[in-house]
ZAMARGU-4260 file (C-alpha; in steps of 0.2 Angstrom, whole numbers, plus 5000, padded with zeros to 4 digits):
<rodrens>
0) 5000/5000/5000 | 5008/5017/4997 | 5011/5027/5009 | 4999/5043/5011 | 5007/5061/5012
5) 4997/5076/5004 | 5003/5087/4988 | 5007/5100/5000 | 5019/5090/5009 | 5025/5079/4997
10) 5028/5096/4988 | 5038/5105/5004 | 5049/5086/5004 | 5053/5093/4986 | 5058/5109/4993
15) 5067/5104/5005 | 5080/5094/4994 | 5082/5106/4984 | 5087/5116/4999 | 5099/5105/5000
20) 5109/5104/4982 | 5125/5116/4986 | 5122/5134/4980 | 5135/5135/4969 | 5129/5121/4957
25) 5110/5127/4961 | 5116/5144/4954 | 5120/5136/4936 | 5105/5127/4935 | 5097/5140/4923
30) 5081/5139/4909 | 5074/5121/4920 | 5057/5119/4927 | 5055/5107/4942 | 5039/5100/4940
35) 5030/5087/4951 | 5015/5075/4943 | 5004/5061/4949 | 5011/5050/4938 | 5023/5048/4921
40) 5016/5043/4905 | 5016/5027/4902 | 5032/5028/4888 | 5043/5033/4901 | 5041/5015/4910
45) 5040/5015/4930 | 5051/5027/4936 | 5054/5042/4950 | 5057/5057/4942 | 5064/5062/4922
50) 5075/5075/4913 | 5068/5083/4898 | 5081/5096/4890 | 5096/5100/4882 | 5111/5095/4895
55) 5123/5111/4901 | 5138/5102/4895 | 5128/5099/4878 | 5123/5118/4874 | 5130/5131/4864
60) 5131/5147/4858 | 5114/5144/4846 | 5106/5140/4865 | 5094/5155/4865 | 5075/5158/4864
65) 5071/5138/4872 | 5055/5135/4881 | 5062/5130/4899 | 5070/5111/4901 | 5058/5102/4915
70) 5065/5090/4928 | 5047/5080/4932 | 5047/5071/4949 | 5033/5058/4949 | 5025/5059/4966
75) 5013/5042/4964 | 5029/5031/4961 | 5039/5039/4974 | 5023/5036/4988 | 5023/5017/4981
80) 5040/5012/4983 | 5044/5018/5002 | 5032/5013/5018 | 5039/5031/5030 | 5041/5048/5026
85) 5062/5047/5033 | 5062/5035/5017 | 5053/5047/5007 | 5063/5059/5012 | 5077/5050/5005
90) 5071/5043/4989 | 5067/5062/4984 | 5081/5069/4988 | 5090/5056/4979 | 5077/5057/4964
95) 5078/5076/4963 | 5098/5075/4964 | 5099/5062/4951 | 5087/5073/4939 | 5099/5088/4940
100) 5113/5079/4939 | 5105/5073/4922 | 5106/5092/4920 | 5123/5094/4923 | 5125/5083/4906
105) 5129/5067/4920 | 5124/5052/4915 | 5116/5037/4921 | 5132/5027/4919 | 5141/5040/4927
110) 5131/5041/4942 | 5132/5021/4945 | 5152/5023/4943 | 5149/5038/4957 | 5137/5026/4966
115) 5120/5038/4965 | 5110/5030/4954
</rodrens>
């Protein structure tokens, strides 16, 4: 059974990993949306949160004019894989790390090799 925890909060837990990212590399995330949904669409399989963009270490000079990239964390997923809030707390802040290091032009091979994915 998933665990119950409102928008408002789920959406403070959010917040509050965020506060956590150090401020120099939260000062370069620039032109990115964090968005939180129910739930992803069905393409993107079962998972906790997803990068849409252009990668800082892929963009360039012609980067100009762009809608905002969007880091979506998927609050239905998240509630369904942890049975506390501490675990919650963990899985989004690892979620929301994950998803702006995807940002940062890191990959998902990169983060196993660092041991955060």
């Amino acid at each position: 059974m998933a665990l119950r925890v409102s928008p408002e909060r789920f959406e403070e837990l959010v917040d509050e990993a965020l506060d956590g990212i150090p401020q120099q590399l939260f000062d370069l995330v620039e032109n990115c949306a964090l968005i939180i949904e129910e739930e992803p669409d069905p393409e993107l399989g079962d998972v906790l949160g997803y990068y849409d963009g252009t990668p800082l270490s892929e963009r360039t000079s012609q980067y100009s004019g762009v809608l905002p990239d969007r880091i979506l964390i998927f609050r239905g997923p998240l509630l369904r894989l942890v049975s506390s809030e501490p675990e919650l707390v963990e899985e989004i802040r690892i979620t929301v790390w994950h998803e702006i290091a995807h940002f940062f032009g890191i990959d998902d091979d990169e983060l196993d090799d660092l041991g955060y994915a």
